[in-house]
Phi, psi and omega in degrees: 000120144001172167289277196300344177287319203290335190266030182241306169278331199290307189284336164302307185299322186258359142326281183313326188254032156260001192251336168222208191300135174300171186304196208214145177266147173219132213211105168278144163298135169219136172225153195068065164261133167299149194028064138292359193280339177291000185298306180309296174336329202270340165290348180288344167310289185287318190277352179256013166089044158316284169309332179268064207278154145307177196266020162269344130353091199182131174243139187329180132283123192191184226262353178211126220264190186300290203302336132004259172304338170284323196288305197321284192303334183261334132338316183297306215294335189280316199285009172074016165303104188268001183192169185305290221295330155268034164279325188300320164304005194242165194283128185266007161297311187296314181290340140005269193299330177297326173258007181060034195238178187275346182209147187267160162327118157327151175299307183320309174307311190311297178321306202288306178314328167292306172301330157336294192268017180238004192302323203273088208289350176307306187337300186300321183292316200263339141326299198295317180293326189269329168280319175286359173277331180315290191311309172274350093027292192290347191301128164324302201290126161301336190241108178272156145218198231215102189253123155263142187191139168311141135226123182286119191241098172326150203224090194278333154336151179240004210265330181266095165317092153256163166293162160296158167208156163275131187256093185324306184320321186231003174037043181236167167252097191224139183314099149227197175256168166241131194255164168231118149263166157239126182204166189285185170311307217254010141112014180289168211253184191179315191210113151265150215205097201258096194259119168274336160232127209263124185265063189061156168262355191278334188269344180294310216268331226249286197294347209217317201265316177303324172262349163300310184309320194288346207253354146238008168281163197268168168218117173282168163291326166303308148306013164265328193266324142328294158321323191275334193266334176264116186273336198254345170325154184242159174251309189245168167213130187263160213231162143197211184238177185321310197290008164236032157322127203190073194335279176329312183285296196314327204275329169294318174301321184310307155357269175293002156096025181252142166297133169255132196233092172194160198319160170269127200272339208212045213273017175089212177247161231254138210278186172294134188311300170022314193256347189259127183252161193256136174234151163271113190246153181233091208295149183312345187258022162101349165311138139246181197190151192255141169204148181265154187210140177201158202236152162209152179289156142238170195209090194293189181313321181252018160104358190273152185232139192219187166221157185242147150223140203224139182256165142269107175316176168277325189271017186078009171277128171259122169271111185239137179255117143288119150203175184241005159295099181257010177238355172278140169297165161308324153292006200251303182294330183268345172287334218260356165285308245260314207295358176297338186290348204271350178262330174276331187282330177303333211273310202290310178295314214284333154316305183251017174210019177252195205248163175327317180238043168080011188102172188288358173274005165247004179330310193218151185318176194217000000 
């Protein structure tokens, strides 16, 4: 069958499937369907709530129903499909079959349905908030935390003038966005956050992560009954890098009873080898591992008392830590500084293996 037959009978079909109910999935024996292997993927999919949309979510009636099209769309990002417009390559019979339909969606049809579900910019926000309450729900650990940090995503496109930004990776100034994540210890994503002209991250964590964080991270009773009993108890501890180093901001989070974990942008000089002990510390992917470590109290510029911690290298390099977690131990504080890289390795896959528009947390604007 032909091309012009095949987009022909697809707009007949999806005539016919605007007067009912979408096609019905049906799944035939087949063997050597090109990318069955993404097949493995889908239940991990359905259990981190693909399918579990909100009910304002909704498409006309027509021959391929919502869940269709969400499957359609998480399919593309495992096969490494970077934009709609290369779907026109593929065999659409095979992929068929991966959805148990006779065919996946003409790009155009796909196009339109996608633009649907992107008219309500609410939606998505209200998506991402009802699965990421799901998601810190599953954290093991009573005392969570929370890691943030910027990434710059360049922008090959001409349709938008955006600023520049600077790109460490190419140590060039070239037109992007800046996206901010929020993701767990073990580097899963929980919130994204997309600024095209990037106010910082101390003003990103201070307008968008902090008060997103208040309305859904969880609080047990047991940690209500702490707090109340403790001025200095933390309910969270947000983890980040230099750049939202901030006297001010650390006093304010202290405030709302949240922790801070993060490097000392200004730590002096260097303390006596001396004071430093060897610990068995237990890295977030479950190794262990020995590091010296040593704490001393401080007192930044606006009167805040913190803790310090500092590791010691093999060359003699001192690593100095800020936080306000005053009941996690030291080897605990220094896994859980450290566990920032388990967020840099997720920003390096989601770079060279994710689909054009990041993966399904950018299907529709936020």
């Amino acid at each position: 069958m032909g091309y012009a037959t095949t987009r022909t009978l697809e707009r007949v079909l999806a005539a016919v499937g605007k007067l009912g109910a979408p096609a019905p999935v049906e799944f035939e024996s087949a063997c050597d369907v090109a990318g069955g292997g993404v097949l493995a993927a889908v239940p991990a999919l359905l259990a981190q709530g693909l399918l579990r949309r909100p009910p304002s979510y909704q498409l006309p009636q027509g021959f391929y129903g919502i869940d269709s099209i969400f499957l359609v769309l998480a399919l593309m990002a495992l096969a490494r499909i970077r934009s709609l417009e290369q779907l026109r390559y593929q065999a659409p019979g095979e992929w068929g079959k991966l959805l148990g339909l006779d065919r996946i969606p003409e790009v155009r049809t796909l196009r339109e349905k996608v633009e649907l579900l992107c008219t309500d910019l609410g939606r998505a926000k209200e998506w991402n908030s009802q699965l990421a309450k799901e998601w810190m729900a599953r954290q093991d650990s009573a005392d969570l935390y929370f890691y943030c940090d910027g990434h710059v995503r360049v922008y090959h496109g001409e349709k938008t003038p955006l600023p520049r930004h600077y790109v460490a990776r190419e140590r060039l100034c070239l037109r992007a966005t800046v996206d901010y994540w929020v993701n767990a210890m073990d580097g899963q994503p929980f919130l994204y956050i997309n600024k095209e002209v990037d106010p910082g991250l101390v003003a990103t964590l201070k307008n968008d992560v902090v008060p997103w964080l208040e309305q859904l991270a969880p609080k047990t009773a047991e940690q209500q009954q702490r707090l109340a009993e403790d001025g200095r108890a933390h309910w969270f501890t947000l983890v980040f890098d230099r750049e939202g180093y901030s006297p001010e901001l650390f006093a304010e989070l202290f405030a709302k009873r949240i922790a801070i974990l993060t490097y000392h942008k200004f730590p002096k000089q260097d303390w006596p080898v001396e004071q430093f002990a060897a610990h068995r510390v237990e890295l977030a992917v479950g190794q262990t591992v020995t590091m010296k470590l040593a704490e001393r109290g401080t007192r930044l510029s606006n009167n805040l008392w913190l803790r310090e911690i500092r590791k010691l290298t093999d060359s003699g390099h001192q690593t100095a830590m800020l936080t306000t977690n005053f009941s996690a131990p030291m080897p605990v504080l220094a896994a859980s500084m450290f566990a920032r890289w388990c967020q840099e390795n997720f920003f390096r896959y989601m770079r060279e293996n994710s689909t054009g528009w990041t993966g399904l947390w950018n299907m529709a604007p936020r």
